[in-house]
Rosetta silent file (secondary structure, phi, psi, omega in degrees, C-alpha in Angstrom):
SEQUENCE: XXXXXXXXXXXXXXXXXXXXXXXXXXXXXXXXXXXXXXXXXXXXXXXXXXXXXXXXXXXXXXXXXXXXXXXXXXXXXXXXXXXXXXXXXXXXXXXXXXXXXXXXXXXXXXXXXXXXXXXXXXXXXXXXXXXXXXXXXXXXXXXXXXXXXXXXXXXXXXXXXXXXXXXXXXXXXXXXXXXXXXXXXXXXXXXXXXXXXXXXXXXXXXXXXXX
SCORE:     score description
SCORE:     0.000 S_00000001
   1 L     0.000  -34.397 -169.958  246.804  -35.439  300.456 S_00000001
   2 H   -75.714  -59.363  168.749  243.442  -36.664  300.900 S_00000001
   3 H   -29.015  -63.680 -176.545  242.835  -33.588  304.196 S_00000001
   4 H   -35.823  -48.480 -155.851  244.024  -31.242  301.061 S_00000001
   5 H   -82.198  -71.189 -175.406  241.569  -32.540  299.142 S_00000001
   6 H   -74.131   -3.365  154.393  238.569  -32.452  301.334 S_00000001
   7 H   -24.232  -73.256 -175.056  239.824  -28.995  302.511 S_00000001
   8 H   -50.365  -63.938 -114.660  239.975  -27.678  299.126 S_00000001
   9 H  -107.581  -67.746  154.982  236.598  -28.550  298.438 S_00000001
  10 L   -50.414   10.806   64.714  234.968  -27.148  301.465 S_00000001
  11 L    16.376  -60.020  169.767  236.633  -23.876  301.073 S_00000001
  12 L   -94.101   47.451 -166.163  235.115  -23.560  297.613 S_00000001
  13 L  -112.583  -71.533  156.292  231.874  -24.902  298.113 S_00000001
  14 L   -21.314  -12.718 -168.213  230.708  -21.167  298.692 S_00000001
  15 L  -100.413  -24.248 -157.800  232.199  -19.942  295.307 S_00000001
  16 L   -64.275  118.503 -179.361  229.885  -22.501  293.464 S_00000001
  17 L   -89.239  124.583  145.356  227.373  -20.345  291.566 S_00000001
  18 L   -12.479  -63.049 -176.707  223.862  -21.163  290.631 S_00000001
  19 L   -61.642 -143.077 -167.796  224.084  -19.258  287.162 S_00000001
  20 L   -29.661  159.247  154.602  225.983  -19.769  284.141 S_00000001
  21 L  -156.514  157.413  166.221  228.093  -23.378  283.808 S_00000001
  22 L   -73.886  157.103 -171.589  229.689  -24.329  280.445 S_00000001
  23 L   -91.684   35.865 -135.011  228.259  -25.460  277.601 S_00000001
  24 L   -59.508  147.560  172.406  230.486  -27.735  275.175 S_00000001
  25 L  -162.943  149.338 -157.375  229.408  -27.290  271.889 S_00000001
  26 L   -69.448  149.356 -163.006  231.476  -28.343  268.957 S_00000001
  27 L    85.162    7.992 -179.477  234.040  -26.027  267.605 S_00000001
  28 L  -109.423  134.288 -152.059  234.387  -24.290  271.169 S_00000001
  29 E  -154.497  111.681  171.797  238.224  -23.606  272.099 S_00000001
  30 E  -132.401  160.714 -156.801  238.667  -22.870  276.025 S_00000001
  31 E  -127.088  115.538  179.497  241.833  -22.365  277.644 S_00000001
  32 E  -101.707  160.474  165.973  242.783  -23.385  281.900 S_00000001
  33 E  -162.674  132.244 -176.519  245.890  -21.901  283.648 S_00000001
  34 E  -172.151  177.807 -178.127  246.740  -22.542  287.298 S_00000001
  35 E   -97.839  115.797  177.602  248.653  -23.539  290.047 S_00000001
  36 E   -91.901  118.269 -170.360  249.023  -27.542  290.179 S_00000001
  37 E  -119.129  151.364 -130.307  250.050  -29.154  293.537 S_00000001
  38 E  -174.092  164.928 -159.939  250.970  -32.792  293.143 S_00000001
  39 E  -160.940  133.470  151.562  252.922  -35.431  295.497 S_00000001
  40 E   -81.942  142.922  177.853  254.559  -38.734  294.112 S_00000001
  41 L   -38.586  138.420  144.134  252.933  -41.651  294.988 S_00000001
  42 L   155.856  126.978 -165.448  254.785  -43.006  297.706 S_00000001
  43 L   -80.373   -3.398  169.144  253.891  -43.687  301.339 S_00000001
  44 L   136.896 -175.412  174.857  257.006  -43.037  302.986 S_00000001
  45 L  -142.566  129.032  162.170  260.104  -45.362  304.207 S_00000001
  46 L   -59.844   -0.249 -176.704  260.504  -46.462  307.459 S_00000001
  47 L   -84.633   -7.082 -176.582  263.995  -44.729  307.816 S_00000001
  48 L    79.482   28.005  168.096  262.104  -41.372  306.896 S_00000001
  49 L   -86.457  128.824  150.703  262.735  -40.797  303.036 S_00000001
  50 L  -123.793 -174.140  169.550  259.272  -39.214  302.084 S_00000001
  51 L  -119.786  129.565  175.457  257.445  -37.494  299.421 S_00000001
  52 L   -73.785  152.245  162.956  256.794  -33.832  299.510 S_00000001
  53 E   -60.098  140.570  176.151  253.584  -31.968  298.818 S_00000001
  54 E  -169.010  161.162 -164.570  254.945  -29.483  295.965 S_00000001
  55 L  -131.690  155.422  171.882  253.249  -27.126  293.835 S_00000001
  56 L  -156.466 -173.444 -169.221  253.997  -26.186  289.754 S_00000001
  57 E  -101.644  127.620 -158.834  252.373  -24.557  287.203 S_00000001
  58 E  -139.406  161.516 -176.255  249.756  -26.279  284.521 S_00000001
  59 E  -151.041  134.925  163.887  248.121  -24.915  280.872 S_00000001
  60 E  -119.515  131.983 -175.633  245.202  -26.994  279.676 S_00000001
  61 E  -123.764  112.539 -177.794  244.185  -26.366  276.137 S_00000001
  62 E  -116.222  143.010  160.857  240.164  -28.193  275.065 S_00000001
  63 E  -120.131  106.194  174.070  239.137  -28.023  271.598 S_00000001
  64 L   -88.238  149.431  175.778  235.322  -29.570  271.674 S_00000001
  65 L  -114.951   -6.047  158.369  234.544  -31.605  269.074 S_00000001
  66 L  -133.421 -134.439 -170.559  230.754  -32.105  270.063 S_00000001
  67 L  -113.293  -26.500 -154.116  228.476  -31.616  272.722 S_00000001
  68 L  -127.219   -1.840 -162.282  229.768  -34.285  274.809 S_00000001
  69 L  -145.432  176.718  157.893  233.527  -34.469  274.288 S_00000001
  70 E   171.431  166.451 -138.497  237.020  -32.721  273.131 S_00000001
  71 E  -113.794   91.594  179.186  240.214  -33.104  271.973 S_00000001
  72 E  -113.376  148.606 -174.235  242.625  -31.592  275.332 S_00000001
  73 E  -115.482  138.681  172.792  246.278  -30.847  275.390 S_00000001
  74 E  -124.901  174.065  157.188  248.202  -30.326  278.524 S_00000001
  75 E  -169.395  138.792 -171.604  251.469  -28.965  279.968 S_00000001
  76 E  -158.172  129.098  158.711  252.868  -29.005  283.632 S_00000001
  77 E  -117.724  123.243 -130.313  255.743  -27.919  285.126 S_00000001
  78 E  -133.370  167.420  169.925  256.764  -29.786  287.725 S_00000001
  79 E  -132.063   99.113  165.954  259.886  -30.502  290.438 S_00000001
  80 E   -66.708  117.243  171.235  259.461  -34.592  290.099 S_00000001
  81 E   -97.934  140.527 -169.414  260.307  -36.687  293.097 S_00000001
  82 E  -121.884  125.590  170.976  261.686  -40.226  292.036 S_00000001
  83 E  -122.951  141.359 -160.731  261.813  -42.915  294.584 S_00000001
  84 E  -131.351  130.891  174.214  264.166  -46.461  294.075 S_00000001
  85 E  -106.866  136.570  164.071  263.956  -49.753  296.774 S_00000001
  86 L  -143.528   58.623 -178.381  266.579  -51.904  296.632 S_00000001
  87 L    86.407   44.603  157.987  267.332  -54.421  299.605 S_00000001
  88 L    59.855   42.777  157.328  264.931  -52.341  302.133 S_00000001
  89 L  -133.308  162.289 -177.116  267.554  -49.244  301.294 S_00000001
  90 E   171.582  154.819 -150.210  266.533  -46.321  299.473 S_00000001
  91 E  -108.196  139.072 -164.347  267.008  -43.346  297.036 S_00000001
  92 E  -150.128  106.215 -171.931  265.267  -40.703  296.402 S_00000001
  93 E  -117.619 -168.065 -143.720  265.997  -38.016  293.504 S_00000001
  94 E  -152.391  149.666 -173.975  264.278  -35.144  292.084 S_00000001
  95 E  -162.047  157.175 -173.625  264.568  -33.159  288.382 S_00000001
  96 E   -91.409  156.332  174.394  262.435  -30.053  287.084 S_00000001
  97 E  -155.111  158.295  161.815  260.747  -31.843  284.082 S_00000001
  98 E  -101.831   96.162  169.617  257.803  -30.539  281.370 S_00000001
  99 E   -92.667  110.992  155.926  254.761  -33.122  281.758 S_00000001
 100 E  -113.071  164.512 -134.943  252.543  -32.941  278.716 S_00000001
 101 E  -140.018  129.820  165.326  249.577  -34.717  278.356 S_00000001
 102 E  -134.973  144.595  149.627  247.213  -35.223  274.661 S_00000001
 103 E  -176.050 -128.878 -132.899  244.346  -37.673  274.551 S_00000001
 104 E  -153.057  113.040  165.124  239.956  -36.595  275.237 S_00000001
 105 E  -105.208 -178.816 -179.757  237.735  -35.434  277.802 S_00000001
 106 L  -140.183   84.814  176.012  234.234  -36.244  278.352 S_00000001
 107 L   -23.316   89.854 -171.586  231.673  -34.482  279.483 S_00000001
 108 L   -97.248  -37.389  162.692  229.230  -36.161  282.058 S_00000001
 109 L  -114.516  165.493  152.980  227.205  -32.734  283.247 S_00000001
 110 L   -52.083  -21.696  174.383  227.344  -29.249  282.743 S_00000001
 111 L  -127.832   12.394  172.270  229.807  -28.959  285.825 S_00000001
 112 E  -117.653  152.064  176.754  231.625  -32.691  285.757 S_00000001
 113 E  -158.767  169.860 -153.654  234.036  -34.126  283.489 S_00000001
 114 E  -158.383  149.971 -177.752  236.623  -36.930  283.107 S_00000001
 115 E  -149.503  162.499  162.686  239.417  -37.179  281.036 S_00000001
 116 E  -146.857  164.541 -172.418  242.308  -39.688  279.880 S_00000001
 117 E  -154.759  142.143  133.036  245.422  -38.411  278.268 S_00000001
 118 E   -73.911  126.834 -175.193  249.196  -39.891  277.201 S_00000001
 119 E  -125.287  163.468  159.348  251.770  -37.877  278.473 S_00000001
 120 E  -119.594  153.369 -175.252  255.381  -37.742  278.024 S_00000001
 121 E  -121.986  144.392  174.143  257.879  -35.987  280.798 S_00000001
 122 E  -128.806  136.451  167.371  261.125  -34.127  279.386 S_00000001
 123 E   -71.490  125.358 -159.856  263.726  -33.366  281.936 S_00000001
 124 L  -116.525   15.206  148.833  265.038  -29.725  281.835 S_00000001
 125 L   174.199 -152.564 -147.878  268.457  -30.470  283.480 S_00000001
 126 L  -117.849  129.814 -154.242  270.563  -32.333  285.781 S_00000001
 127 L   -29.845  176.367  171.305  268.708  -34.645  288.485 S_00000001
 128 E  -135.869  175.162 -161.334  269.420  -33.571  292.151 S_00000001
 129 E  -136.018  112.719 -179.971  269.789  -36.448  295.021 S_00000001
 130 L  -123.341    1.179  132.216  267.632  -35.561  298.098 S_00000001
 131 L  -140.371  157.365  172.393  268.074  -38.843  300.040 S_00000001
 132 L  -143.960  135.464  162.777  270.663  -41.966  299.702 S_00000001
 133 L   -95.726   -3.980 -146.493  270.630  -44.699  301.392 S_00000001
 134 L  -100.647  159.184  155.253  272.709  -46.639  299.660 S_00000001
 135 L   -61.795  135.393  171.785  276.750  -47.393  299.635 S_00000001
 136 L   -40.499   -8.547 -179.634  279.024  -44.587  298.208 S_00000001
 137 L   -91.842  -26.348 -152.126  279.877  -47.720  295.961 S_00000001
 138 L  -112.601  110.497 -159.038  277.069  -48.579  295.105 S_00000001
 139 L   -95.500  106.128 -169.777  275.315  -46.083  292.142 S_00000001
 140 L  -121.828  110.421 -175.393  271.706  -47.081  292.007 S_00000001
 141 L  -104.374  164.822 -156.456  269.656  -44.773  289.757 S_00000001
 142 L  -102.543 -159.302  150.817  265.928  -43.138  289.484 S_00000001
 143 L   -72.287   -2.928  170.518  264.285  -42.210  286.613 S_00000001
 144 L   -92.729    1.531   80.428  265.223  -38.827  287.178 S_00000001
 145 L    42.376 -123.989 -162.018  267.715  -39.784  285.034 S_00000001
 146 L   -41.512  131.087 -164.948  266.076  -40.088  282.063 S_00000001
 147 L   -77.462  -11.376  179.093  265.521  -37.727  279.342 S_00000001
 148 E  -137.966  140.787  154.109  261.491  -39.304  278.521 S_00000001
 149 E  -147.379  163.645 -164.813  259.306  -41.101  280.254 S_00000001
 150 E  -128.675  132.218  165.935  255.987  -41.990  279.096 S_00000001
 151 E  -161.565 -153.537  135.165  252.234  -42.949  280.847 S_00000001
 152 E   -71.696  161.460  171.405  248.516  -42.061  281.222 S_00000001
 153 E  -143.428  116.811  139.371  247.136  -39.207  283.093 S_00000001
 154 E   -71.608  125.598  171.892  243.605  -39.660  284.435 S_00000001
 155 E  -149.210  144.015  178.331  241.504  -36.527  285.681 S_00000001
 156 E  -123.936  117.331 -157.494  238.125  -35.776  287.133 S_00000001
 157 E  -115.561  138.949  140.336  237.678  -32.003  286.641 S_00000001
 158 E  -125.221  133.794  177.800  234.448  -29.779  288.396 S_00000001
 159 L   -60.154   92.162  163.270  233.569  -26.438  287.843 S_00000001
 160 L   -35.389  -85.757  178.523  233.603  -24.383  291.072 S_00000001
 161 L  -151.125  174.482 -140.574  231.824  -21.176  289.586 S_00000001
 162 L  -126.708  -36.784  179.102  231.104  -19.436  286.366 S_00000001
 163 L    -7.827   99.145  173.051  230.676  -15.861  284.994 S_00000001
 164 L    62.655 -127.812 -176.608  230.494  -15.051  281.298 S_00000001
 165 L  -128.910   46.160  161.335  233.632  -16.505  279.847 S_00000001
 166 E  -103.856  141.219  156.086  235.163  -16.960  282.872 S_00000001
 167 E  -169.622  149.603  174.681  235.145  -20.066  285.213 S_00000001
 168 E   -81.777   98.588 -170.960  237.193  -21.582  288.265 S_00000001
 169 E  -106.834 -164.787 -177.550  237.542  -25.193  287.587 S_00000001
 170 E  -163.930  142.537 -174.425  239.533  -28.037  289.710 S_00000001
 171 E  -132.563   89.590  166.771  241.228  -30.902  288.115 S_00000001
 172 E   -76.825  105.027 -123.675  241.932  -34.226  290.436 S_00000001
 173 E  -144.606  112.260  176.787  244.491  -35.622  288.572 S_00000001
 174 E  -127.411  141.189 -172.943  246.738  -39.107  288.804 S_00000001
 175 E  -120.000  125.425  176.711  250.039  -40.062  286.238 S_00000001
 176 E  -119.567  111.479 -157.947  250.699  -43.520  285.869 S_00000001
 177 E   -87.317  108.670  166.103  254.090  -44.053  284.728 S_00000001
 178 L   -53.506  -22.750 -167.560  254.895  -46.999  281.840 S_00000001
 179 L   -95.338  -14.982 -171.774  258.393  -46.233  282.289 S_00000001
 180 L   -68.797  171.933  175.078  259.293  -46.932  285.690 S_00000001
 181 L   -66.068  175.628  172.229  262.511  -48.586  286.710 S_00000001
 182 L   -61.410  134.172  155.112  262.214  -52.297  289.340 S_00000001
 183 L    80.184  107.086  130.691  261.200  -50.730  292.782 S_00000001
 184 L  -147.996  126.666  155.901  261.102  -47.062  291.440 S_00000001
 185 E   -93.235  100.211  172.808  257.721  -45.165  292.811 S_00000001
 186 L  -136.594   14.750  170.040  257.027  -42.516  289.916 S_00000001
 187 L   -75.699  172.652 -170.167  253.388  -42.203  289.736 S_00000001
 188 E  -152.011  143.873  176.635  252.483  -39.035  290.941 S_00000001
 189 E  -148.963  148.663  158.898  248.504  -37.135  291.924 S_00000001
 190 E  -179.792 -147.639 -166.552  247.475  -34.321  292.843 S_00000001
 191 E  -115.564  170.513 -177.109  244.400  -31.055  292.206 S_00000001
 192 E  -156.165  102.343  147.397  245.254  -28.684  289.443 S_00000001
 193 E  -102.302  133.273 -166.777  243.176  -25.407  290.174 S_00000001
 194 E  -142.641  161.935  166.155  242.481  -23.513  287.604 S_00000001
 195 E   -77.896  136.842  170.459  241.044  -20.298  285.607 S_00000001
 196 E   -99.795  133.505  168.496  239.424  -21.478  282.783 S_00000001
 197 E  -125.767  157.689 -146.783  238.612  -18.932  279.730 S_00000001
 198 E  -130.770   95.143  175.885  236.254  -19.529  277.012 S_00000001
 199 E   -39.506  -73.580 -166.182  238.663  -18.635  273.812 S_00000001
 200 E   175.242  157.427  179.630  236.291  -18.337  270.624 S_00000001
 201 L  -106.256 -165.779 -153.297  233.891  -20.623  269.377 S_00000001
 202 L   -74.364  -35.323 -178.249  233.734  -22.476  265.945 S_00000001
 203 L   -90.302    9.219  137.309  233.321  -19.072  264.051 S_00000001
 204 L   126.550   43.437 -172.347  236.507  -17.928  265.653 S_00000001
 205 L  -171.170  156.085 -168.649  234.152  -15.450  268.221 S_00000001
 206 L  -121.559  162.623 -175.088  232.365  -15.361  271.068 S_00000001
 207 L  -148.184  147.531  175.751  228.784  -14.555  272.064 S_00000001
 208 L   -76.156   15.858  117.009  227.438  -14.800  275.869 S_00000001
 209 L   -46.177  -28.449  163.160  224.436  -17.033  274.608 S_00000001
 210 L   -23.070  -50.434 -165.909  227.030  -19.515  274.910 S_00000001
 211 L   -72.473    0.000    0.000  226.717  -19.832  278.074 S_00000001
C-alpha cells in the first residue's frame, strides 16, 4: 500500500495547478465522488491468508461552517475483509457493507486538510468465507457477521488541481474499528480519489469570485 501511495502521488504531481484552490467560507456546500481503494489492516499469515487491495465507491458531502472548518458526511461502499486468530489458525471473511462517516474537517491551507469522523458500517447481505483454517467443528466467527459496527475514520485530504468549481482532491484515509471481536483485524486504510464540486454557497448560488 505504501508503493500505491507514493505512486499515486507522483503521477499527479503534474496535474497540480498554480491557479485557483478552494476557499472555505462559511455557508459553502461542496460535494466529492470517487473511486476509493482500501485494504484491511492486516499483514498477512504465515500460512498465506492475506488482505486484498480492493477498490469501492465513496460520496463526501462538506457543509463549511467558517473559514477554517465544516461539518462533512460520508458514504462508502465497500467489499470488507474481516480477519479472526485463534490458536495461530485463521479465518478470514468478507461482506459488501455501507461505511458512513459524520464528524468535522479542518482546514490547515488552501490545498491541505484533516478530518475526524464516527462512522457506522451496515452489512448489505450474507458474509462470504474466503479462507478457514479452522476445524469443520469448530465455527469461529468475524465481524462480518454483524449487522453494525462502529469507529473513527481519520483523513488527510490534498487538492491535486482546481478549475472554477471543479477540483481533483485525494483523501488518505484510516477506520479504526471500536467493535472488533478478540484477535479480529478490522481496521481498514486506504486513498479515496475524488472529483470534488463546489455546490452553492450560503445564498444557495455560486459566483467564480469564490474561488
Amino acid at each position: 500500500m505504501q508503493n500505491f501511495i507514493r505512486v499515486f502521488f507522483i503521477f499527479f504531481w503534474g496535474l497540480i495547478s498554480t491557479g485557483w484552490s478552494y476557499t472555505p467560507k462559511e455557508g459553502n456546500v461542496t460535494a466529492n465522488i470517487g473511486p476509493f481503494i482500501y485494504k484491511t489492516n492486516f499483514r498477512g499469515s504465515d500460512s498465506g491468508v492475506q488482505s486484498q487491495i480492493l477498490s469501492g465507491t465513496g460520496l463526501l458531502v462538506n457543509g463549511d461552517i467558517n473559514d477554517r472548518g465544516a461539518l462533512e458526511i460520508g458514504l462508502f461502499h465497500m467489499n470488507k475483509y474481516f480477519f479472526r486468530e485463534k490458536d495461530g489458525l485463521y479465518k478470514a471473511e468478507n461482506t459488501d457493507l455501507i461505511h458512513i462517516t459524520m464528524g468535522y474537517r479542518r482546514f490547515i491551507s488552501s490545498l491541505i486538510s484533516v478530518s475526524l469522523s464516527l462512522y457506522s458500517s451496515y452489512s448489505l447481505g450474507d458474509p462470504h468465507t474466503s479462507a478457514n483454517e479452522f476445524p469443520a467443528d469448530q465455527d469461529v466467527d468475524t465481524s462480518a457477521r454483524d449487522i453494525t459496527e462502529y469507529g473513527f475514520d481519520i483523513a488527510a485530504q490534498y487538492e491535486l488541481w482546481s478549475l472554477d468549481r471543479f477540483s481533483i482532491v485525494t483523501d488518505l484515509r484510516y477506520a479504526y474499528s471500536m467493535t472488533n471481536k478478540l484477535n479480529e483485524r478490522s481496521d481498514h486504510y486506504g486513498a479515496f480519489i475524488s472529483l470534488r464540486y463546489f455546490v452553492q454557497d450560503k445564498e444557495g448560488t455560486y459566483r467564480s469570485e469564490q474561488k
